[in-house]
VOPAGU-2260 file (C-alpha; in pm, 1 decimal, decimal comma):
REM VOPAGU-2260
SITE   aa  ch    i         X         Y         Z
SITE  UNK   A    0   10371,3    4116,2    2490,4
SITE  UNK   A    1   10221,5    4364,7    2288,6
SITE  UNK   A    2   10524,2    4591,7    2212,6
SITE  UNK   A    3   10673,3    4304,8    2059,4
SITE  UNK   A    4   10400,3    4156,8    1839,0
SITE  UNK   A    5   10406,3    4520,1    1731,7
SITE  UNK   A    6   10750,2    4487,7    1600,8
SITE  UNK   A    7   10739,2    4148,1    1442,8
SITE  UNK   A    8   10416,6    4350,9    1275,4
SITE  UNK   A    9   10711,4    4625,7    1151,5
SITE  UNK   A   10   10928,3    4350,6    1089,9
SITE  UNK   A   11   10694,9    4163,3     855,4
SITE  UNK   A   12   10633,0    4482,3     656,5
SITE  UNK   A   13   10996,4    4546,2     575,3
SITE  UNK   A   14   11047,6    4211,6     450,5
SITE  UNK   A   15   10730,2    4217,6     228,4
SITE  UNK   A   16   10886,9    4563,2      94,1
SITE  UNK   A   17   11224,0    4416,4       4,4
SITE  UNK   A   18   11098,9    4099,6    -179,1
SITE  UNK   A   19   10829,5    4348,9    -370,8
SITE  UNK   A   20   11151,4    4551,2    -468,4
SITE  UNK   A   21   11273,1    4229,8    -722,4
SITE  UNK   A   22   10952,8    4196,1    -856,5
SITE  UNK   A   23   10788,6    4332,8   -1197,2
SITE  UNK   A   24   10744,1    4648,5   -1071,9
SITE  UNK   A   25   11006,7    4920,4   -1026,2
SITE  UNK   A   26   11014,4    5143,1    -695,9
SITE  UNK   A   27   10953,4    5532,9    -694,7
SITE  UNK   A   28   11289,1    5685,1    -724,3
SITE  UNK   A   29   11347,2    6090,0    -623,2
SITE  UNK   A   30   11563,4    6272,3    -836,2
SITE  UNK   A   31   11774,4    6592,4    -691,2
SITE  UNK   A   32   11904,9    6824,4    -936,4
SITE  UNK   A   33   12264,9    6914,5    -925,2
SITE  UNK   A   34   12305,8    7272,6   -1002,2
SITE  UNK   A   35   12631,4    7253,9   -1150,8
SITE  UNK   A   36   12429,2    6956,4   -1421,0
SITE  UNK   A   37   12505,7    6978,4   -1824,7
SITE  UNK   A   38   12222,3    7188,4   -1878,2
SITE  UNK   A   39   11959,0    6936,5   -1950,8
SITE  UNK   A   40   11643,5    6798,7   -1796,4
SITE  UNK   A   41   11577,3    6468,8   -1690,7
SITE  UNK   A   42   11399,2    6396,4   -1988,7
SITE  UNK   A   43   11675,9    6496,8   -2235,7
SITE  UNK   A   44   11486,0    6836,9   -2290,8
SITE  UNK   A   45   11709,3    7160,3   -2341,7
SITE  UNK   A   46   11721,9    7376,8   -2031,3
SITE  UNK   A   47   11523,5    7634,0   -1963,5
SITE  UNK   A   48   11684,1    7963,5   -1921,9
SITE  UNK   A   49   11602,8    8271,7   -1741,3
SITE  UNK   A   50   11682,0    8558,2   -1962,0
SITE  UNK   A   51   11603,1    8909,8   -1874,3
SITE  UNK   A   52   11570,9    9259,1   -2082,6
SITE  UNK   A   53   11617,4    9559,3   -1890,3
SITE  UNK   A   54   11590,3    9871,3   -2066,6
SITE  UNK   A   55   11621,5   10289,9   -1979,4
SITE  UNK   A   56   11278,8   10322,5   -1922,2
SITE  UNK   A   57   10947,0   10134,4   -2029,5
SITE  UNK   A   58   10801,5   10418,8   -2259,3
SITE  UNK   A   59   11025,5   10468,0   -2582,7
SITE  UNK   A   60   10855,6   10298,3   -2820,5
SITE  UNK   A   61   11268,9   10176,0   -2957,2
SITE  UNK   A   62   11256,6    9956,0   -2633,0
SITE  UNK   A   63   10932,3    9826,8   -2756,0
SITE  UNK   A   64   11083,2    9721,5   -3077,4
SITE  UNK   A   65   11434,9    9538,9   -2893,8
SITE  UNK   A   66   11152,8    9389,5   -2698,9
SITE  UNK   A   67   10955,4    9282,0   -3030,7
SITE  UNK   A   68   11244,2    9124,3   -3177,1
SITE  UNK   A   69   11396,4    8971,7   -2815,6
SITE  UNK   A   70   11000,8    8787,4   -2822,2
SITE  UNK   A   71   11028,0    8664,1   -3207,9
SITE  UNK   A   72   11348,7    8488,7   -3058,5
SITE  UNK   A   73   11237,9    8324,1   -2755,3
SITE  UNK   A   74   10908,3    8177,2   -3031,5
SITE  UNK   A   75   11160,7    8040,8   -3219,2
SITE  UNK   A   76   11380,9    7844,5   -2943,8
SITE  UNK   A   77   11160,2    7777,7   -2721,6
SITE  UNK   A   78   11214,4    7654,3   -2359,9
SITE  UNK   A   79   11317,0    8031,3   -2254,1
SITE  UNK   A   80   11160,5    8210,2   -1972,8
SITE  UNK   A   81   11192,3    8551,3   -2095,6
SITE  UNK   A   82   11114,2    8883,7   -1872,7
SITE  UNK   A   83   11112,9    9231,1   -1985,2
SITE  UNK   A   84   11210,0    9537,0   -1736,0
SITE  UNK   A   85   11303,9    9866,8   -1629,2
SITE  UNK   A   86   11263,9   10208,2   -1500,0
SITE  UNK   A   87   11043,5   10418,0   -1463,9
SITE  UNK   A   88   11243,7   10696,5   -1558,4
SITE  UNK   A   89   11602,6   10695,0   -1699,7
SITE  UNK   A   90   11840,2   10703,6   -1370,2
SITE  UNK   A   91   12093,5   10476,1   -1261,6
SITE  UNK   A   92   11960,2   10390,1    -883,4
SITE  UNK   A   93   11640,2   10261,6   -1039,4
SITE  UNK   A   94   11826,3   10073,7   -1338,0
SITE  UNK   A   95   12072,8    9918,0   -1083,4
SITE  UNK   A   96   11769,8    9810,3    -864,3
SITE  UNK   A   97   11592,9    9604,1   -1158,3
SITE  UNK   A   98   11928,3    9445,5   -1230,5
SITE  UNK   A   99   11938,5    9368,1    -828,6
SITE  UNK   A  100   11617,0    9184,2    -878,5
SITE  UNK   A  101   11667,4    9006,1   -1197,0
SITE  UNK   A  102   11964,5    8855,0   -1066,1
SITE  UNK   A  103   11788,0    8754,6    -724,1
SITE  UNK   A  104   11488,3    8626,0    -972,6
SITE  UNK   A  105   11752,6    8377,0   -1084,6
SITE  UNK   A  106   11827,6    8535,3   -1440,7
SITE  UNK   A  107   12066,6    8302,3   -1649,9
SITE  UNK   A  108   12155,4    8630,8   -1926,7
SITE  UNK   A  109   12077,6    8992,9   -1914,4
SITE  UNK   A  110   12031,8    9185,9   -2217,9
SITE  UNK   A  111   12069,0    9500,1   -2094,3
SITE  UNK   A  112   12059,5    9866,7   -2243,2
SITE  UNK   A  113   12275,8   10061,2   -1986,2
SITE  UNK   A  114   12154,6   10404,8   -1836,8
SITE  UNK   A  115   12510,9   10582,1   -1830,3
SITE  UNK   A  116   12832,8   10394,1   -1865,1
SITE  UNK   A  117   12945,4   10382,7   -1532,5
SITE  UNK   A  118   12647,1   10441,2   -1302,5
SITE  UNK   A  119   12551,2   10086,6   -1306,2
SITE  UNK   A  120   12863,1    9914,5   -1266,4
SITE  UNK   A  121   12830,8    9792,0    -964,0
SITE  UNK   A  122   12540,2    9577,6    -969,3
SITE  UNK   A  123   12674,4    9445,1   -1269,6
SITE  UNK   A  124   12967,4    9354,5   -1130,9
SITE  UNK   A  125   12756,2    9153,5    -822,1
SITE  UNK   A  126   12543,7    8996,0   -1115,4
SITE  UNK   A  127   12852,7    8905,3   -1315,8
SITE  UNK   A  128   13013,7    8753,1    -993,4
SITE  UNK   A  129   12697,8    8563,9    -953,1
SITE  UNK   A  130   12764,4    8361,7   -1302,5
SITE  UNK   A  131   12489,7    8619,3   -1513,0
SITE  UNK   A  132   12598,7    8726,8   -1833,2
SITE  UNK   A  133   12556,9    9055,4   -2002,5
SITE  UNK   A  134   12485,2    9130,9   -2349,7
SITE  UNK   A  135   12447,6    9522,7   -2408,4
SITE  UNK   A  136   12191,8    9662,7   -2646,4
SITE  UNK   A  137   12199,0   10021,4   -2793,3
SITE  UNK   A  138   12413,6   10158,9   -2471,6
SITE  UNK   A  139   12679,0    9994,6   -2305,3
SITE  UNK   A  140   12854,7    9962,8   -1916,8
SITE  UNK   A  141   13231,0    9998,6   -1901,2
SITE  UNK   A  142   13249,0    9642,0   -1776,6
SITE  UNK   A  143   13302,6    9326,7   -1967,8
SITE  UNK   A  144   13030,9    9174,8   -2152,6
SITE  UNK   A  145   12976,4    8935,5   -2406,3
SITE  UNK   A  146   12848,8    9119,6   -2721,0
SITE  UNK   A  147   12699,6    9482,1   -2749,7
SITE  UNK   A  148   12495,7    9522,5   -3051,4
SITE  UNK   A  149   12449,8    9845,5   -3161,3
SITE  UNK   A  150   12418,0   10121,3   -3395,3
SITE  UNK   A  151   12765,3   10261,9   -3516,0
SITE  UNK   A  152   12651,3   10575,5   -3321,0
SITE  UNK   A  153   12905,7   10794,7   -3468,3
SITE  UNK   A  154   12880,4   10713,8   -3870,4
SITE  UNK   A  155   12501,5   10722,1   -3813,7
SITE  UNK   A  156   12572,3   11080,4   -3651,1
SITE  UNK   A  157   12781,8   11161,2   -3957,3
SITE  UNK   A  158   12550,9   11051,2   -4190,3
SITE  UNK   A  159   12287,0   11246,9   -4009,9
SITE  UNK   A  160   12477,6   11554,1   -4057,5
SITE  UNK   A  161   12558,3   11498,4   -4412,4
SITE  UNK   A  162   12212,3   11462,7   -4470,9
SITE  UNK   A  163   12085,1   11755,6   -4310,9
SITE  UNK   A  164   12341,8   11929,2   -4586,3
SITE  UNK   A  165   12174,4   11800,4   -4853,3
SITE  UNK   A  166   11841,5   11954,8   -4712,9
SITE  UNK   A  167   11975,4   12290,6   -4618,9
SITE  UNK   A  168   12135,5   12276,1   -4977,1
SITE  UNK   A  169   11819,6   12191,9   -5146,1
SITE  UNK   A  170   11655,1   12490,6   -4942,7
SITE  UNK   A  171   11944,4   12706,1   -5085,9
SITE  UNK   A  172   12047,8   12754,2   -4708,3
SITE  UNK   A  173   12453,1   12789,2   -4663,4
SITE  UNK   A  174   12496,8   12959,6   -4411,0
SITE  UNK   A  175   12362,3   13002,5   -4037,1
SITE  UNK   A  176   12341,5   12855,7   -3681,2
SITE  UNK   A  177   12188,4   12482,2   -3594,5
SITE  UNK   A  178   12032,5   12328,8   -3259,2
SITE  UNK   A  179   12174,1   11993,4   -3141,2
SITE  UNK   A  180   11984,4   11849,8   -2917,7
SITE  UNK   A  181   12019,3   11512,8   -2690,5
SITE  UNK   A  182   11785,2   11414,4   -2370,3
SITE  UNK   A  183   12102,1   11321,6   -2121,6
SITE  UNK   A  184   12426,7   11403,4   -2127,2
SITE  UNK   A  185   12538,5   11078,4   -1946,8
SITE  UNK   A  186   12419,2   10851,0   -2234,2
SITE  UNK   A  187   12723,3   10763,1   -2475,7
SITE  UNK   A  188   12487,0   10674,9   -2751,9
SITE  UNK   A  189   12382,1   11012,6   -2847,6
SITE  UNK   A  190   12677,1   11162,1   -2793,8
SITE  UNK   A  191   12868,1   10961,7   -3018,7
SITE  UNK   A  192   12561,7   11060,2   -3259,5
SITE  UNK   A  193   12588,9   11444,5   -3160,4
SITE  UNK   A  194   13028,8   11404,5   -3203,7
SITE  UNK   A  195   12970,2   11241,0   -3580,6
SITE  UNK   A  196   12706,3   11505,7   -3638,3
SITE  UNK   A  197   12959,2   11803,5   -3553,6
SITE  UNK   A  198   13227,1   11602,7   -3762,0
SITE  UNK   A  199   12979,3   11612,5   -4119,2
SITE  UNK   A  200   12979,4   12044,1   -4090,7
SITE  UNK   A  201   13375,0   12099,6   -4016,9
SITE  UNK   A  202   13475,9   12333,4   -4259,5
SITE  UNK   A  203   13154,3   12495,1   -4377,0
SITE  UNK   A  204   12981,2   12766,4   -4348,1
SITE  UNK   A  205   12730,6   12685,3   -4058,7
SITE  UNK   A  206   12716,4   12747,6   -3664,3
SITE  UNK   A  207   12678,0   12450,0   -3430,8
SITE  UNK   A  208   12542,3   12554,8   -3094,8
SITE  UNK   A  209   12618,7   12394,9   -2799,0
SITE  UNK   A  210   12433,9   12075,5   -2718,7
SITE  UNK   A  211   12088,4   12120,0   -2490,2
SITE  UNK   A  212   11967,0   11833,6   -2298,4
SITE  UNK   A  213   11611,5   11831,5   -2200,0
SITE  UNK   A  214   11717,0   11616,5   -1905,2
SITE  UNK   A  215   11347,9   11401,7   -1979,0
SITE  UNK   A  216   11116,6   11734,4   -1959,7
SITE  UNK   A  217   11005,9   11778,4   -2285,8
SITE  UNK   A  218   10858,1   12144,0   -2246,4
SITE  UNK   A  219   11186,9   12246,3   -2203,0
SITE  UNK   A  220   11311,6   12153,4   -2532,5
SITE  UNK   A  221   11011,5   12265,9   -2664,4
SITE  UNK   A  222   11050,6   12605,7   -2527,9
SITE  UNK   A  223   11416,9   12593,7   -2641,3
SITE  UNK   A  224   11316,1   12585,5   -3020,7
SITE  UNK   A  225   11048,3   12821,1   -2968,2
SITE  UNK   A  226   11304,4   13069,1   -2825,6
SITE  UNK   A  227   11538,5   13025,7   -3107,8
SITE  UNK   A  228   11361,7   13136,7   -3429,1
SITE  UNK   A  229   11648,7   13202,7   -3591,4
SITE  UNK   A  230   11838,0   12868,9   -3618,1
SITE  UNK   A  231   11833,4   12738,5   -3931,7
SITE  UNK   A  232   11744,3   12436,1   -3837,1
SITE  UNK   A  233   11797,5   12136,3   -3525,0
SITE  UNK   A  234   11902,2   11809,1   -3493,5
SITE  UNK   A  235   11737,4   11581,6   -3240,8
SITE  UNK   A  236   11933,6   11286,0   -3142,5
SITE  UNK   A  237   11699,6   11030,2   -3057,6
SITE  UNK   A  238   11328,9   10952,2   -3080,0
SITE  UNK   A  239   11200,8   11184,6   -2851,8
SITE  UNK   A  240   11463,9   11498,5   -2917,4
SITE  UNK   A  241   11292,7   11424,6   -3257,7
SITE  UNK   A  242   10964,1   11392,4   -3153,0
SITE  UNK   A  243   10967,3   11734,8   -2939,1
SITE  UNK   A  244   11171,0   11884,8   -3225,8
SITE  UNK   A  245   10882,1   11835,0   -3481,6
SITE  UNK   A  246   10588,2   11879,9   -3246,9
SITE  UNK   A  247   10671,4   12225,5   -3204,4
SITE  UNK   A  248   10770,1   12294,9   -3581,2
SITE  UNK   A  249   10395,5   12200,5   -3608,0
SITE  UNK   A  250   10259,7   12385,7   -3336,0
SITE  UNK   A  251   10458,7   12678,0   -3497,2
SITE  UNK   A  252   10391,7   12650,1   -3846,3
SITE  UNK   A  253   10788,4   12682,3   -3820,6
SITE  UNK   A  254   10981,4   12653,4   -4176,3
SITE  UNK   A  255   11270,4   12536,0   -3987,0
SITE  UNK   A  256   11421,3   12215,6   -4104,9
SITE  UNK   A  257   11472,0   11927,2   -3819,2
SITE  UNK   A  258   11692,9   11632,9   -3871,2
SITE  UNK   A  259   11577,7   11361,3   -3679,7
SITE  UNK   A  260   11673,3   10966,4   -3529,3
SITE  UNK   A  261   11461,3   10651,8   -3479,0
SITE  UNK   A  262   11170,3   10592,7   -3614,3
SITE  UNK   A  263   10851,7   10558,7   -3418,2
SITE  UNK   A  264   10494,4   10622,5   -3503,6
SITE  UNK   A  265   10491,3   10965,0   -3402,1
SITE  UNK   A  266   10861,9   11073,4   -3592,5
SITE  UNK   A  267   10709,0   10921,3   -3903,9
SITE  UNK   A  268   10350,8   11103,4   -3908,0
SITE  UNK   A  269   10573,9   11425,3   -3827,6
SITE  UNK   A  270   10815,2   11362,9   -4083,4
SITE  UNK   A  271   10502,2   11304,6   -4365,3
SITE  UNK   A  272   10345,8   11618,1   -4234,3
SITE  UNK   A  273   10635,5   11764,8   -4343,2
SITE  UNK   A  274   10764,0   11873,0   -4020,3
SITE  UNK   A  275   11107,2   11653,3   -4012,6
SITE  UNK   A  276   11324,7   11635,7   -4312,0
SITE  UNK   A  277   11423,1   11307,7   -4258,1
SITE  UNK   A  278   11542,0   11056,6   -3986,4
SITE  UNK   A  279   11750,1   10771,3   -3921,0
SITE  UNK   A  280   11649,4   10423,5   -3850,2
SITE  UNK   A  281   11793,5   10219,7   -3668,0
SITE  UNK   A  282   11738,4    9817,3   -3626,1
SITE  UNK   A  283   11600,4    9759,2   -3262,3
SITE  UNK   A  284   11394,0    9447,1   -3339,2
SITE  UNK   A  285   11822,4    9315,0   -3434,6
SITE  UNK   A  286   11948,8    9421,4   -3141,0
SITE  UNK   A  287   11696,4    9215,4   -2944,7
SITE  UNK   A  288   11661,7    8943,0   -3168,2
SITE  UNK   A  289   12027,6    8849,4   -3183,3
SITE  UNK   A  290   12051,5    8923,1   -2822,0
SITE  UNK   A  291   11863,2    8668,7   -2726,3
SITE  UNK   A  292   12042,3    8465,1   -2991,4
SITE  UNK   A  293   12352,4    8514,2   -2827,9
SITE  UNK   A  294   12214,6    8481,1   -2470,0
SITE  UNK   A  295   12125,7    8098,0   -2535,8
SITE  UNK   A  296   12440,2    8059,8   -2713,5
SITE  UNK   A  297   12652,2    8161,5   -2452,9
SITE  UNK   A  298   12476,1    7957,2   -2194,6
SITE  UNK   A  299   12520,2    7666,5   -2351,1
SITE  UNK   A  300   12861,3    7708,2   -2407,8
SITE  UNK   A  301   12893,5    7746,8   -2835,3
SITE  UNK   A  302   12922,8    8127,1   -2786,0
SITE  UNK   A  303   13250,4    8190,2   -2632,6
SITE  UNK   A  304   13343,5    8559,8   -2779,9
SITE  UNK   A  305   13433,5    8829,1   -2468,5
SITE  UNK   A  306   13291,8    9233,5   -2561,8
SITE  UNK   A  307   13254,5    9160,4   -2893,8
SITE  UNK   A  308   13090,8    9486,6   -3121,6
SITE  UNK   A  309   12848,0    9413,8   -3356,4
SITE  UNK   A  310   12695,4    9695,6   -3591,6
SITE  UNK   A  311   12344,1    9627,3   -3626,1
SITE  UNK   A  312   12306,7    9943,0   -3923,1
SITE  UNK   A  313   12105,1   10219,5   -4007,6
SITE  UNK   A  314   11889,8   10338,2   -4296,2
SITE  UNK   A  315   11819,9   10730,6   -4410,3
SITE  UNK   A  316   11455,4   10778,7   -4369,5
SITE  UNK   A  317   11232,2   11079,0   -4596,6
SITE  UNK   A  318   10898,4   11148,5   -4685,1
SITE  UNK   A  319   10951,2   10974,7   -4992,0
SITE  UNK   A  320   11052,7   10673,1   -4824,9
SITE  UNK   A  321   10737,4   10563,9   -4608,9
C-alpha cells in the first residue's frame, strides 16, 4: 500500500509540472554549443577568439614592440583573448613546444615570428591541420600562411649599405675591409639584410668579410670587434648585433664607424653617444597591430587572401634624427 501511494505522490508531481509548463512563466531551457556555430554567442555578441603571439625569444625589446602594437589591437576590437609567448632562447625545439601548447590551449590564430624557416614546420603543420591559422611576423616558416608582414629585408639591407657609404664618404674613407655581423645563421631575416647589404658595395673599393654569427653569446662578438682594429667599420644586422657592435666602440673609445638595425633604447643612446652612425627602423608595433587585424579577419571569414606579403617599411635613423 505504501509503494503505491508513493507513486500516485510521483504521479501528481508530473502532472502539476506539465500544466505549470502553459502557464505565465517560461521553463529553464539548457543551451549546448555547437562547435561548428556561426561564430556568435547566444546573445548576438561577436565571438571571442583565442589568438596567440609567439615570438624568438621574450627579451628583444622588437618583440616587445609587435607585442605593443598586437595589444593596441585587441583594445580596439575587443572580445579577443590575446596571449603572448615564447622561448627562452632562440631554438626551434623550444619554439615548436610553445606552438604545441598554444594549439592544445585552444588558439583560434597564431601570429607567429618563426625561429628558422624550416625547423618548426612540423608543429605547424599539426596546428594548421587542427583549423589554427598562421600569420608570420618579421620571419617566416616555409609553410602556407595567411599574411607575413614584414620588413623588405633585402632593400632595408641595401639601404643600410648605401648608407654606411655616405658615412665612410663623409669620413673621407674609400677604401678598406668591413665586419658583417648577424646573431644566427638560420634566420632568413638577417640574411636577406646581410645579402642587400653586400649588394650596396659591388663594385667599390671596400672589403666585405665573411659574415660572424655570435650564435646568442654576445662576448663573442664583442671580442670579434675588439680583435679586428683595423676594419673600417661593421654592420650589425639586428638590434643586438647593433647593440654589441656599439657597446664595445664605447668601451674602446673606437673611431670605427658601425651601421646598425632596429631601434631600441639602448641602439638609440649608443647612436647619440656617437657610437653608431645610424640605424634602421623598422615598424614592429605594424607588424603586430595588423596581425591581429588580420587574425580576426580571417576568422570570421572577410579575410580570405593565402601567403600574402605585406611590406610594413623602414626609416634611416641618425643622431640628427632623435
Amino acid at each position: 500500500m505504501k509503494h503505491n501511494r508513493f507513486l500516485k505522490i510521483i504521479f501528481l508531481l508530473m502532472l502539476t509540472a506539465i500544466f505549470c509548463a502553459g502557464c505565465g512563466n517560461e521553463p529553464d531551457v539548457v543551451v549546448i554549443r555547437d562547435s561548428n556555430s556561426s561564430g556568435t554567442n547566444e546573445t548576438g555578441d561577436e565571438k571571442k577568439y583565442k589568438i596567440y603571439l609567439i615570438t624568438m625569444d621574450l627579451a628583444d625589446d622588437f618583440w616587445k614592440t609587435i607585442d605593443l602594437g598586437c595589444r593596441q589591437a585587441v583594445e580596439e576590437l575587443g572580445e579577443v583573448d590575446y596571449v603572448w609567448t615564447g622561448p627562452d632562447v632562440n631554438e626551434d625545439a623550444p619554439q615548436m613546444e610553445c606552438i604545441d601548447k598554444a594549439v592544445a590551449d585552444g588558439a583560434d590564430a597564431i601570429i607567429l615570428a618563426a625561429s628558422s624557416p624550416w625547423g618548426v614546420n612540423e608543429s605547424i603543420d599539426k596546428a594548421t591541420k587542427a583549423g589554427v591559422k598562421f600569420i608570420y611576423v618579421d620571419n617566416a616558416a616555409q609553410y602556407d600562411c595567411v599574411a607575413f608582414l614584414a620588413t623588405d629585408n633585402e632593400l632595408a639591407g641595401t639601404i643600410a649599405g648605401e648608407t654606411l657609404k655616405q658615412g665612410l664618404e663623409d669620413a673621407g674613407i674609400t677604401s678598406g675591409i668591413i665586419g658583417v655581423t648577424a646573431n644566427k645563421d638560420n634566420v632568413t631575416s638577417t640574411n636577406l639584410r646581410i645579402q642587400g647589404f653586400r649588394k650596396a658595395f659591388e663594385g667599390t673599393e671596400f672589403t666585405l668579410d665573411n659574415t660572424f654569427f655570435m650564435e646568442d653569446n654576445d662576448q663573442s662578438l664583442k671580442d670579434f670587434a675588439a680583435a679586428h682594429p683595423e676594419y673600417i667599420a661593421f654592420f650589425g644586422s639586428n638590434e643586438r648585433t647593433a647593440r654589441n657592435l656599439g657597446e664595445q666602440m664605447k668601451a674602446a673609445a673606437s673611431k670605427q664607424i658601425v651601421m646598425g638595425f632596429d631601434t631600441s633604447d639602448a641602439v638609440l643612446t649608443l647612436m647619440y653617444e656617437g657610437y653608431l652612425y645610424a640605424t634602421l627602423q623598422q615598424k614592429p608595433q605594424r607588424m603586430g597591430y595588423e596581425g591581429v587585424k588580420i587574425a580576426v579577419e580571417t576568422l570570421q571569414g572577410t579575410y580570405t587572401k593565402t601567403n600574402e606579403r605585406i611590406d610594413t617599411g623602414v626609416n634611416v635613423i641618425n643622431k640628427d634624427s632623435i
